[in-house]
Kinemage of the C-alpha trace (Angstrom):
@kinemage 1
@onewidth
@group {chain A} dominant
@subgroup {mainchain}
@vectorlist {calphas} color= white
{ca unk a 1} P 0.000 0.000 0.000
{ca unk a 2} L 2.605 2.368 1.091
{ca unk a 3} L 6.351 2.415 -0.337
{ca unk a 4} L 7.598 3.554 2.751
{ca unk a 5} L 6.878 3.998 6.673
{ca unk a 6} L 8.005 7.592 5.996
{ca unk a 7} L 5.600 8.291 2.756
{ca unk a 8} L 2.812 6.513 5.689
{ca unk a 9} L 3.754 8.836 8.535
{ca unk a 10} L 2.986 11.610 5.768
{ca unk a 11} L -0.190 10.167 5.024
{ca unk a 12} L -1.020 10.031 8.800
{ca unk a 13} L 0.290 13.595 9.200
{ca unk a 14} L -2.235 15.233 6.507
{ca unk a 15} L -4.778 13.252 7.715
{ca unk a 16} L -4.798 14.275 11.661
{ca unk a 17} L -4.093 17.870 10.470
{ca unk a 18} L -7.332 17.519 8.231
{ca unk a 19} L -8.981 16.228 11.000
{ca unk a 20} L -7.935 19.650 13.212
{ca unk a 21} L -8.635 21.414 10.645
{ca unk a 22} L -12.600 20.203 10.266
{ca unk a 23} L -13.065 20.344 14.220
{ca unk a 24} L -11.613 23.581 14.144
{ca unk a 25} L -14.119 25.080 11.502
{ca unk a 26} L -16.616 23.087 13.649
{ca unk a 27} L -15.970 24.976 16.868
{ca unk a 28} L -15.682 28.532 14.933
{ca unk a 29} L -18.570 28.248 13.055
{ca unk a 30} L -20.802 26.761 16.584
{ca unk a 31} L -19.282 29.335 19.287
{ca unk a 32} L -21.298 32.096 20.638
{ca unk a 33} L -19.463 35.190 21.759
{ca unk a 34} L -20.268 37.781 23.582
{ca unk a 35} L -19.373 41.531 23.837
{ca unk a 36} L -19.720 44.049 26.281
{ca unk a 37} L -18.276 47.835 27.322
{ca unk a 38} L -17.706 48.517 30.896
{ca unk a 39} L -20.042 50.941 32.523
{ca unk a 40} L -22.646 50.173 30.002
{ca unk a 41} L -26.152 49.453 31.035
{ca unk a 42} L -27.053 45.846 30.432
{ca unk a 43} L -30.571 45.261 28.410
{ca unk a 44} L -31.982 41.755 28.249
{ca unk a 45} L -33.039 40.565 25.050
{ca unk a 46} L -36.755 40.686 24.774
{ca unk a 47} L -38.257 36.987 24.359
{ca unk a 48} L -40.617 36.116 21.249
{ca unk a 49} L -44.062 36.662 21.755
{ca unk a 50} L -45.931 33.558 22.023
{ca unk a 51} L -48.984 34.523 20.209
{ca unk a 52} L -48.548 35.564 16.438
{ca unk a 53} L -50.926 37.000 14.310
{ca unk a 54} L -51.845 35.470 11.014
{ca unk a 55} L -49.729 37.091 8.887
{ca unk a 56} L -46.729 36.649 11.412
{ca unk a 57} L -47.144 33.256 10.811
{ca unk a 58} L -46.967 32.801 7.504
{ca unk a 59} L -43.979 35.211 7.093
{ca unk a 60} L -42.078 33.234 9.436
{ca unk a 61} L -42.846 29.853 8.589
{ca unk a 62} L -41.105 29.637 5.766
{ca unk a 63} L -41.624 29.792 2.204
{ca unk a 64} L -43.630 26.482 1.877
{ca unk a 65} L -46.803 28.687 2.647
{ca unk a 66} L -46.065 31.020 -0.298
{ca unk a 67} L -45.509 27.898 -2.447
{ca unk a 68} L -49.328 27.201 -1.717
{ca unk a 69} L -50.830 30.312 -2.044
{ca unk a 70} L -49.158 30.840 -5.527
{ca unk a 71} L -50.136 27.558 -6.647
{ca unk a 72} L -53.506 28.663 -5.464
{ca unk a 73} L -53.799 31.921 -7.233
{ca unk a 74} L -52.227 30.863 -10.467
{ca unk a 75} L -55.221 28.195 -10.301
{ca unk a 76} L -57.551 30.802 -9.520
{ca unk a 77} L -56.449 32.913 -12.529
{ca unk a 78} L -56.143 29.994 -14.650
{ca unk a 79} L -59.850 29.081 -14.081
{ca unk a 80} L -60.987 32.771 -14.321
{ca unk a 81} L -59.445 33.711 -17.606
{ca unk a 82} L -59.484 30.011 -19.398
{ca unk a 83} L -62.607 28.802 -17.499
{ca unk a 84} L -63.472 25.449 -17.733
C-alpha cells in the first residue's frame, strides 16, 4: 500500500491535520461570543411573543406557505381567464 513507513507517517500527518482542521471550523462556526463595554447598562433581550398573528405566521414559517398560495392563485387565474 505504502512504499515507505516515511511516505505513511505523511499520510497520517495530513490526515490528523485535516482532521484539526474540520473540528476547528466546527468549533468557529458553533461558538457564541459575547461583547460588552464597561459601565454600560445591560438590556436583556426581549423573548418572542408567544402569540402571532396570522400574517406573522406565515412570514415566518417559511416559504412552503407562499408555495401554496401561488399555486392557489395561479389556479384561480387559470380558471378565471381560461374557465373550464
Amino acid at each position: 500500500m505504502w512504499k515507505s513507513s516515511e511516505e505513511f507517517v505523511n499520510h497520517l500527518r495530513n490526515d490528523l491535520l485535516l482532521g484539526i482542521q474540520l473540528f476547528e471550523e466546527k468549533v468557529r462556526k458553533t461558538t457564541l461570543y459575547f461583547a460588552w463595554l464597561e459601565g454600560e447598562e445591560v438590556k436583556p433581550e426581549r423573548m418572542m411573543e408567544k402569540k402571532k398573528s396570522i400574517l406573522g405566521k406565515i412570514f415566518s414559517s417559511g416559504m412552503y406557505v407562499f408555495f401554496i398560495i401561488s399555486i392557489a392563485v395561479s389556479i384561480f387565474f387559470f380558471l378565471l381567464f381560461f374557465g373550464v
